[in-house]
C-alpha positions in Angstrom: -44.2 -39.1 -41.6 -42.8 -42.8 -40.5 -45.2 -44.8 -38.8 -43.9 -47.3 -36.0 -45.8 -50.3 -34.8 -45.1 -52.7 -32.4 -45.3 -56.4 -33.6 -46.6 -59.1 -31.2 -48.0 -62.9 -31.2 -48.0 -65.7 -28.9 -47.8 -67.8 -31.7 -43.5 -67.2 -31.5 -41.2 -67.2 -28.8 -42.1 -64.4 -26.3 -38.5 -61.7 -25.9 -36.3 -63.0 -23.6 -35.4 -59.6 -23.4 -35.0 -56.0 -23.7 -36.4 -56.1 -27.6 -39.7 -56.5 -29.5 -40.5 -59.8 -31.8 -40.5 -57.4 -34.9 -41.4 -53.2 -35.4 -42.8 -52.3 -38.6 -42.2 -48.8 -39.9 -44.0 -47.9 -43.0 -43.6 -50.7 -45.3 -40.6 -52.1 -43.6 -40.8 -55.2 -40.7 -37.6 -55.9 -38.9 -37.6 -58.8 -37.5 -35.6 -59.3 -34.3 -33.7 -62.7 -34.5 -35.8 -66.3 -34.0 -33.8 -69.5 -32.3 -35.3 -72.5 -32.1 -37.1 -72.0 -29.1 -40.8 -73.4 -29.1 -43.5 -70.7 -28.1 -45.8 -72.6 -25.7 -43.1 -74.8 -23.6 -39.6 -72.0 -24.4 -38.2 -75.2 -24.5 -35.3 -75.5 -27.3 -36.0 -77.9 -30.1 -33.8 -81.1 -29.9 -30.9 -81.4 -32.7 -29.6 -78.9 -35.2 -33.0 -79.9 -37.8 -35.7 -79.7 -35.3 -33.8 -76.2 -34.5 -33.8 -75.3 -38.0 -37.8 -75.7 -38.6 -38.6 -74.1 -35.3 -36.7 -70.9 -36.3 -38.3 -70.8 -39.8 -41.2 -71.4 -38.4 -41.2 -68.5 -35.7 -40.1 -65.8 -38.5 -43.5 -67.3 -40.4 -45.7 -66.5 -37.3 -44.2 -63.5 -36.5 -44.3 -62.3 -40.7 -47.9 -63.7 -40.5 -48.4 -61.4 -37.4 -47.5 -58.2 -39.0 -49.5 -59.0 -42.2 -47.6 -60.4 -44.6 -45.6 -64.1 -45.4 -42.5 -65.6 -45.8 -42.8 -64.3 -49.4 -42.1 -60.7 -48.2 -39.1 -61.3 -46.7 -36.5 -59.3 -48.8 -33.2 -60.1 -46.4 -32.2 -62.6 -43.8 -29.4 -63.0 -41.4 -28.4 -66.3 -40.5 -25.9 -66.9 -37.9 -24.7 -70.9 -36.6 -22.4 -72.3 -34.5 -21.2 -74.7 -36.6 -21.3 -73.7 -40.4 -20.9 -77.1 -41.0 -24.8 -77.1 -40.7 -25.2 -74.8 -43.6 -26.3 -77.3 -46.3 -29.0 -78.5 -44.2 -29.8 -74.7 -43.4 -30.4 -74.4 -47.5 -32.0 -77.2 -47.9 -34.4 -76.8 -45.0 -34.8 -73.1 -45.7 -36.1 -74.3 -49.2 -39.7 -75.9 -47.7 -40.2 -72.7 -45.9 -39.1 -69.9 -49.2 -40.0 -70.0 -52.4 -38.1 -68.0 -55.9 -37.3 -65.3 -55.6 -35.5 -66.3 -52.4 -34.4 -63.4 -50.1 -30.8 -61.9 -50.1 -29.2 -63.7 -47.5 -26.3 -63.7 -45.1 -24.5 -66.5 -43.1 -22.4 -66.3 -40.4 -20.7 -68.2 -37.9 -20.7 -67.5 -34.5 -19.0 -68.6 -31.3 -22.3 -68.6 -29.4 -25.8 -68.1 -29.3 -28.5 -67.3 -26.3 -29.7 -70.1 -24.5 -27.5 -72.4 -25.9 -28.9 -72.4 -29.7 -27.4 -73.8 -32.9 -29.0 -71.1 -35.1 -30.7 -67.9 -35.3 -32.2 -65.7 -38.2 -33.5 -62.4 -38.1 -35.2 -60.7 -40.9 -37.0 -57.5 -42.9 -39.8 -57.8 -44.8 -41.3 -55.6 -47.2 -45.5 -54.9 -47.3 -47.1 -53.0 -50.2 -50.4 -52.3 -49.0 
């Protein structure tokens, strides 16, 4: 029987809306998409960099929230305005990931809540 549980931390963005930060059924987190928002202030990060850390590190805190790391992510979903930014996206992206990296999508987009630059969502995978 599938087990459901409800991922929170004030260490990430609160929702913004009707959704949770991430679920985790079983062995499998979903994690509900990250822009560069900062979780004390809900301010937006300045410039597409300062965007690109805060995102990566939201997924950590929420992955670090439901037990596991960055390491356990098996699949990302990255979506930017501008795909012009996705160089800085891989080379950013490599500080925060190590080998093997998880399979990965990019796609550009016309817009993004509250104005962002990027978002990424994610699943992870926990073997207890």
């Amino acid at each position: 029987m599938a087990t459901k549980l409800i991922i929170q931390t004030p260490d990430a963005p609160a929702a913004i809306g009707t959704y949770s930060q991430a679920v985790r059924v079983n062995d499998t987190v979903y994690l509900s998409g990250q822009i560069g928002l900062d979780p004390t202030t809900m301010q937006m990060a300045e410039g597409v960099e300062d965007q690109i850390h805060r995102v990566f590190q939201n997924l950590r805190a929420v992955a670090n929230a439901a037990g596991g790391s960055m390491d356990d992510m098996v699949k990302l979903n990255i979506y930017l305005t501008d795909l012009i930014h996705f160089a800085k996206v891989n080379e950013i992206m490599s500080t925060y990931f190590r080998q093997p990296y998880p399979a990965r999508a990019a796609v550009g987009v016309a817009t993004l809540p509250r104005g962002a630059l990027i978002e990424a969502d994610g699943v992870m995978f926990l073997q207890d």
